[in-house]
C-alpha positions in Angstrom: 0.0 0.0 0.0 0.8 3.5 -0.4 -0.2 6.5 0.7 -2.7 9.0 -1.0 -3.7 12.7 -0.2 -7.4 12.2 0.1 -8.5 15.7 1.8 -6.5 18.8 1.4 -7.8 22.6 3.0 -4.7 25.0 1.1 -2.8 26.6 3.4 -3.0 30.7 3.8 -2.3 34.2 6.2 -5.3 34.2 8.3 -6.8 37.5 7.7 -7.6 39.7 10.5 -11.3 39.0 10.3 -10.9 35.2 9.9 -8.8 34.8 13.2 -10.4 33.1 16.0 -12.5 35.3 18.1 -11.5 36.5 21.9 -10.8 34.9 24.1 -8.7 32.4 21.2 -6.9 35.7 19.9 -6.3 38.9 20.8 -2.9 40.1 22.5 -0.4 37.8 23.3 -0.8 34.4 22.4 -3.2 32.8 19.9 -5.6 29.5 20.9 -3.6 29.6 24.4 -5.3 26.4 26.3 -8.0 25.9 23.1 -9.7 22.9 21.9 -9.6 23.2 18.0 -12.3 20.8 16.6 -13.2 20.6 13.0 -14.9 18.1 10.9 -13.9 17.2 7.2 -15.2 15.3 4.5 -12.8 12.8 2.7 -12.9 11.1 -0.6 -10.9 7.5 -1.2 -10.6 5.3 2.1 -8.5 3.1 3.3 -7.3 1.1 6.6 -4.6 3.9 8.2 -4.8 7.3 7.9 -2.2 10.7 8.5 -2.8 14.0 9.3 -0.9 17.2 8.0 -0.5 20.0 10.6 0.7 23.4 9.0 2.2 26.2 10.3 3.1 27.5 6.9 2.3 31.3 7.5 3.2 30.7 11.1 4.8 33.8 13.1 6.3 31.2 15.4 6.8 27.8 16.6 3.1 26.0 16.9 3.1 23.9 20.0 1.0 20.7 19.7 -0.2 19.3 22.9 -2.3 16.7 22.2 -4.4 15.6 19.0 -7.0 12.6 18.3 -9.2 12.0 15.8 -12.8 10.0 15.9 -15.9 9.6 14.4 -18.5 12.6 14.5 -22.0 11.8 16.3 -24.4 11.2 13.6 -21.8 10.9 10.6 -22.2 14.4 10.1 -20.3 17.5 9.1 -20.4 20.6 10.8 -20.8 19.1 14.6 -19.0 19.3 17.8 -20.2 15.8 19.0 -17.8 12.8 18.4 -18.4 8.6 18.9 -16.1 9.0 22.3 -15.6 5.0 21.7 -13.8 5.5 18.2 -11.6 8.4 19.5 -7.9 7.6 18.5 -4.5 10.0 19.8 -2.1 10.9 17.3 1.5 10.8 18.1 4.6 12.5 16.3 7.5 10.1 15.8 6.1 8.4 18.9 5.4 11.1 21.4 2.0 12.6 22.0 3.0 16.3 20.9 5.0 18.0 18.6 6.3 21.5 17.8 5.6 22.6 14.3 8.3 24.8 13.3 7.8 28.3 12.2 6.7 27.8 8.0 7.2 24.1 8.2 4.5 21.4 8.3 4.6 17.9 10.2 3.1 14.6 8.9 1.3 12.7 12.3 2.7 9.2 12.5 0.4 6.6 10.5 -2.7 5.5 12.8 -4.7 2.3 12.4 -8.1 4.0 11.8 -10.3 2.8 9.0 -12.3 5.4 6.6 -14.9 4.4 4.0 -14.5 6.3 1.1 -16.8 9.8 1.3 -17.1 9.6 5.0 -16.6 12.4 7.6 -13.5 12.7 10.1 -13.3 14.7 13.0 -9.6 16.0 14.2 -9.4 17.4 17.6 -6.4 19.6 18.7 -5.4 20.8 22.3 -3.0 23.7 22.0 -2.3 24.3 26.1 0.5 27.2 25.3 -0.9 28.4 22.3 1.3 30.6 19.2 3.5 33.2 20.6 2.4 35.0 17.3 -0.6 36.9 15.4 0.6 34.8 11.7 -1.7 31.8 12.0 -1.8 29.1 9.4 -5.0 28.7 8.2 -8.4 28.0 4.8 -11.0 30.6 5.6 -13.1 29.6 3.5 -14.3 25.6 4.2 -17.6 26.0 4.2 -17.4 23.9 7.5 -18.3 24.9 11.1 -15.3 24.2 13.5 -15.5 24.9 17.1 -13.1 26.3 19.7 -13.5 25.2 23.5 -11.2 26.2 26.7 -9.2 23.7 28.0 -8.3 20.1 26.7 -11.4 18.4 25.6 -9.5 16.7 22.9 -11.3 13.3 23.9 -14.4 14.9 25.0 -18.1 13.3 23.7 -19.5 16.9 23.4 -18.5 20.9 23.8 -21.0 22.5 25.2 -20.8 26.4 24.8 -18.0 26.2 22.4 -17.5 28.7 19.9 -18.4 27.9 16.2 -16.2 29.5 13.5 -16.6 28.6 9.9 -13.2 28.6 8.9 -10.4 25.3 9.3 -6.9 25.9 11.2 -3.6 24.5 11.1 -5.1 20.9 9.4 -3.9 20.8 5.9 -4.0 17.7 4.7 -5.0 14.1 5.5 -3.4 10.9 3.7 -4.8 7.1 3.5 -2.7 4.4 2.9 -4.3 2.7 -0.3 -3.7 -0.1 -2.8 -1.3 0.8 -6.0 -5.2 1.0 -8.1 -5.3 4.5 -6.3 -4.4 8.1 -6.8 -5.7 11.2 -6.3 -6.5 14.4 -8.7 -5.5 18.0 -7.5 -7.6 20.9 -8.5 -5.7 24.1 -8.1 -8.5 26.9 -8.3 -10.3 29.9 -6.7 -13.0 30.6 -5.0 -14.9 28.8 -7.7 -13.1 25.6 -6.5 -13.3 27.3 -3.0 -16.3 26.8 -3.4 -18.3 30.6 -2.5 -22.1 29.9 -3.0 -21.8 26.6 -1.5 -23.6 25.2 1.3 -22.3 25.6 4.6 -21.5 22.0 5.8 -23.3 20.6 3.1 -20.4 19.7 0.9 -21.7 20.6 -2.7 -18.9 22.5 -4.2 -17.8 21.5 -7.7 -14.8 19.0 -7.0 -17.1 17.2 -3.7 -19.6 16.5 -6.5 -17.4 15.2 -9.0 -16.2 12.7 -6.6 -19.7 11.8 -6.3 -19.9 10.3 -9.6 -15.7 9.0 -10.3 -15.1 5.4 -10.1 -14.0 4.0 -6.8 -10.0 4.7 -5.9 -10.0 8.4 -7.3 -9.2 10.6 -4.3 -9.5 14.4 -4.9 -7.4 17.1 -3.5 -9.5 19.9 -3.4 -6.5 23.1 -3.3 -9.0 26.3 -4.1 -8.3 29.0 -2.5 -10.7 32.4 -2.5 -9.1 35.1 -3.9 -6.3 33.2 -5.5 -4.7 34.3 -8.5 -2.1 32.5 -11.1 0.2 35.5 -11.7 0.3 37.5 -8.2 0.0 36.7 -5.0 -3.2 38.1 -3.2 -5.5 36.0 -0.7 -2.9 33.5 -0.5 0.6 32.7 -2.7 0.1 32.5 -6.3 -0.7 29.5 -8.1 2.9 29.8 -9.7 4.1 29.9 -6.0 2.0 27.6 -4.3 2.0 24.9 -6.8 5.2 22.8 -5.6 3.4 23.0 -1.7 -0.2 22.3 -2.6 0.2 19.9 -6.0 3.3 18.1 -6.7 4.6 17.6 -2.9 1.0 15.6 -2.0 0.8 12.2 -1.8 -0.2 9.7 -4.5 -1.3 12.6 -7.2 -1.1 11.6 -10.7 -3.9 14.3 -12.2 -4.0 17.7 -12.0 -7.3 20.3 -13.1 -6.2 23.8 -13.0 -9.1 26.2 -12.9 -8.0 29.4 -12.4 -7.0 32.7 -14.1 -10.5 34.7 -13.7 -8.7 37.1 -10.9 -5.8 37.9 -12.9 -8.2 38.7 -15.7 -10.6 40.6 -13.3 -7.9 42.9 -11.3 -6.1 44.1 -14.7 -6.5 47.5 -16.0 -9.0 46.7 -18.8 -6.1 48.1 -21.3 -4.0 45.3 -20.0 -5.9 43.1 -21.0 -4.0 41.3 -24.1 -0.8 41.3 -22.2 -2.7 39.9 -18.8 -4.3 37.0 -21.4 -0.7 36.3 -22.7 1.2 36.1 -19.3 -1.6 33.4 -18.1 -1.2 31.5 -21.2 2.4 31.9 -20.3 1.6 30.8 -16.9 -0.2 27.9 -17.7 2.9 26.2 -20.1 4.7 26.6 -17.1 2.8 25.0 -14.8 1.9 22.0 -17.6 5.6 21.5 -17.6 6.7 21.6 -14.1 3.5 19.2 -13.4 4.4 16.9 -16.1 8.1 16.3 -15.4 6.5 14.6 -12.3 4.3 12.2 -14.4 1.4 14.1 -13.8 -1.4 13.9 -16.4 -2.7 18.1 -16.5 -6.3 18.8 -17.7 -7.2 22.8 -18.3 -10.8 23.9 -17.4 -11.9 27.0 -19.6 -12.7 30.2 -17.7 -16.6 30.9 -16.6 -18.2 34.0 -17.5 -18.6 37.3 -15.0 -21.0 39.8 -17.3 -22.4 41.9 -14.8 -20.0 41.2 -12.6 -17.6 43.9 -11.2 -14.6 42.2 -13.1 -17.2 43.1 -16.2 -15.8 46.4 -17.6 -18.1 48.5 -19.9 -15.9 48.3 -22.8 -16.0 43.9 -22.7 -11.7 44.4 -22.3 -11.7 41.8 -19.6 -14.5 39.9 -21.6 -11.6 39.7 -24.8 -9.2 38.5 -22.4 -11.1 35.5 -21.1 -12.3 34.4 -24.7 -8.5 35.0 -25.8 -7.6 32.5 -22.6 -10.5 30.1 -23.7 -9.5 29.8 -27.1 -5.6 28.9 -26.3 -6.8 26.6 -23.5 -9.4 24.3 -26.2 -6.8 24.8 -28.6 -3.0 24.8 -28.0 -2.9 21.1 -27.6 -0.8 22.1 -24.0 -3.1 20.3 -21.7 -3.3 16.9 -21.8 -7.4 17.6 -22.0 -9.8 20.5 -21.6 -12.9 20.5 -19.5 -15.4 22.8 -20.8 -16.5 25.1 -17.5 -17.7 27.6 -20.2 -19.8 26.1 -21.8 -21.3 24.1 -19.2 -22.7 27.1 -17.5 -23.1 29.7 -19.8 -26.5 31.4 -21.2 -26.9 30.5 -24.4 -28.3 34.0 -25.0 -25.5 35.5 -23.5 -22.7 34.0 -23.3 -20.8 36.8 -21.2 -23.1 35.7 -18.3 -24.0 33.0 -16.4 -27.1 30.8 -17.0 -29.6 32.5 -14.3 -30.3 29.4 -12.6 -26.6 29.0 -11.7 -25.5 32.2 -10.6 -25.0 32.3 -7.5 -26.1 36.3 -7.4 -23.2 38.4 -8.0 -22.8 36.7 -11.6 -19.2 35.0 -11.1 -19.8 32.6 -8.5 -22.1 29.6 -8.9 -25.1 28.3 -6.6 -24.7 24.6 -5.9 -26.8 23.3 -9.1 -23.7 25.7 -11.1 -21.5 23.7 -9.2 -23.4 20.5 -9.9 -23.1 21.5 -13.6 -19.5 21.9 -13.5 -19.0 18.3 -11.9 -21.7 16.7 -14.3 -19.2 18.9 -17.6 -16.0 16.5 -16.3 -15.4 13.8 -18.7 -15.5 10.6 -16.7 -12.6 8.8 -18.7 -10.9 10.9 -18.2 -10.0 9.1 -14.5 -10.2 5.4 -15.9 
C-alpha cells in the first residue's frame, strides 16, 4: 500500500477577520489552552490514515499538545459531538505532541483507523501554550463549522458552549494508505473551487460533486483558494508559487485540473488586457511542464463568464481577455485535455453571463446546481 492525499484545505495568512474570536486571539498568544475541533469530508478510504498539521504562515513555533481523531456523532459535518468510543490519539515520531516549526509542516505518525471512502473525520487539537504569534496558518473559506472550546477536551463526547467559527486551522492535509489502483487528482482553483455559494457544511462544491460520480480509488485534493490568483499573489501565494506546496509535494497525485486565471483577468486594467491573457497563457505552459516532469497527467478547465460582474468592464476588455484564454486553453494542444466550464454554465443568450439558474447572485460565482453543472461537464474517462 501506499499512501494517498485524500482531503486537502490549502494553506494561507489568516486575515484579521478570519482569526479566532477572543478569548482564542487577541494580545499575546493565539488558541492559548483551546480545543480546535473541525470536521472534514474525505474522498478514497482506506485502513490507516495521517494528518498534516501546517504552520506555513506561522509567526512562530506551533506547539501541539495533544491531537485525536474520531468519528462525529451522527456521521455528520459541521458538529461538535464525536463517537467517544472510536476516538484515537495521534502521536509524532512516537510522542504525544509536537512543535511545528515556524513555516514548516509535520506529517502525524500513520494511525490504524479505517475510513470508507466519502465519510466524515473529525480531528481534535489541544494547543495548552498556544502561538507566541498573530501569523496563524489557516483556509478561511471551508464552508465547515469548526469549534473552539477552553481547555483540553480533545477526547471529549461533546463541547458545550463552544465557539463555532466557519473557517479550518492549522489541518492541511490528511493521507490514506491505499492499494497501488489508487491516486488522487489536485484541483488548483479559486474561490470557484473554494467553493463561494456553496452550502455551509453541506459539501456541494464543484470538485465534492465530482467525486460523487468518479469510479472507486479516485481521491481528490481539493487546493482552491478564494481570492487566488495564477500571476500574483493576493489572498494567499500565487498559483505559480503555491503549486510545488499544494500539487506536486501531495501524496499519490497523478492528475491535475487547474481552474483558475479569472482574478488575474478581473484585477487588470481593462487596457492590460492582451498582455494579462498572454502572461496566463504563459503561466499555464509553465505549470503544464513543471507538473508533467512529475508524471502528472494536467487537464485545463476553460474560464466561466462574470458579465455583470464587477470584473465586467463596460468596454468587454476583460470579456476579450477570457475568450483569448478560452480559445488557447481548447486549442493549443498544451493540456493533456480540456474540461469545458464555459460552456457548461453559460446562457446560451448570452454568453458573457451565467445561465440564471446558476449564478449564485453576483454573476461569477455559482449556486450549488452551477457547481453540480460543473462536476456533471467532467469527462469521466478521463480518470479510468
Amino acid at each position: 500500500m501506499g499512501w494517498v492525499t485524500t482531503w486537502t484545505a490549502a494553506p494561507q495568512l489568516t486575515e484579521p477577520g478570519n482569526m479566532p474570536p477572543p478569548p482564542y486571539a487577541g494580545q499575546g498568544r493565539v488558541l492559548a489552552g483551546a480545543t480546535l475541533r473541525q470536521t472534514l469530508r474525505i474522498t478514497a478510504g482506506g485502513p490507516r490514515i495521517r494528518l498534516r498539521l501546517s504552520n506555513a504562515f506561522g509567526g512562530a513555533p506551533l506547539p501541539v499538545t495533544r491531537a485525536a481523531v474520531a468519528l462525529p456523532r451522527g456521521g455528520a459535518v459541521g458538529v461538535s459531538g464525536i463517537l467517544p468510543e472510536t476516538s484515537r490519539p495521534v502521536t509524532f515520531s512516537g510522542r504525544g505532541s509536537a512543535v511545528v516549526p515556524k513555516g514548516a509542516h509535520v506529517v502525524c505518525d500513520p494511525l490504524d483507523f479505517e475510513v470508507a471512502p466519502g465519510s466524515v473525520l473529525t480531528v481534535s487539537v489541544h494547543l495548552a501554550e498556544g502561538t507566541a504569534s498573530g501569523d496563524l496558518t489557516s483556509h478561511p473559506g471551508s464552508r465547515t463549522t469548526s469549534y473552539l472550546a477552553a481547555g483540553d477536551l480533545v477526547e471529549a463526547a461533546g463541547l458545550a458552549g463552544a465557539t463555532a467559527v466557519d473557517h479550518w486551522y492549522l489541518l492541511s492535509g490528511v493521507e490514506v494508505a491505499a492499494g497501488p489502483g489508487t491516486a488522487a487528482i489536485a484541483v488548483l482553483g479559486d474561490s470557484l473551487t473554494d467553493g463561494r455559494g456553496s452550502t455551509t457544511n453541506g459539501n456541494d462544491r464543484w470538485p465534492d460533486q465530482l467525486f460523487d460520480r468518479l469510479p472507486p480509488g479516485v481521491a481528490v485534493a481539493n487546493q482552491g483558494l478564494g481570492g487566488n490568483r495564477v500571476l500574483a499573489d493576493g489572498l494567499g501565494p500565487s498559483a505559480l508559487a503555491r503549486l510545488d506546496r499544494d500539487v506536486l509535494a501531495q501524496s499519490g497525485v497523478r492528475r491535475l485540473v487547474v481552474f483558475e486565471g479569472v482574478n488575474d483577468l478581473g484585477t487588470a486594467e481593462p487596457d492590460a488586457r492582451s498582455r494579462v491573457a498572454a502572461d496566463l497563457v504563459a503561466a499555464y505552459e509553465q505549470i503544464v511542464v513543471r507538473a508533467q516532469a512529475r508524471d502528472l497527467l494536467v487537464y485545463g478547465a476553460t474560464l466561466t463568464p462574470f458579465g455583470g460582474h464587477d470584473y465586467d468592464d463596460p468596454e468587454g476588455c476583460r470579456e476579450a481577455a477570457r475568450q483569448q484564454v478560452n480559445d488557447w486553453i481548447r486549442t493549443a494542444g498544451r493540456f493533456d485535455a480540456v474540461i469545458d466550464f464555459d460552456r457548461a454554465v453559460r446562457d446560451p443568450a448570452d454568453p458573457r453571463r451565467l445561465l440564471p439558474a446558476y449564478d449564485e447572485g453576483d454573476h461569477l460565482h455559482l449556486s450549488p446546481a452551477g457547481y453540480r453543472a460543473l462536476a456533471e461537464a467532467v469527462p469521466l474517462e478521463l480518470f479510468r
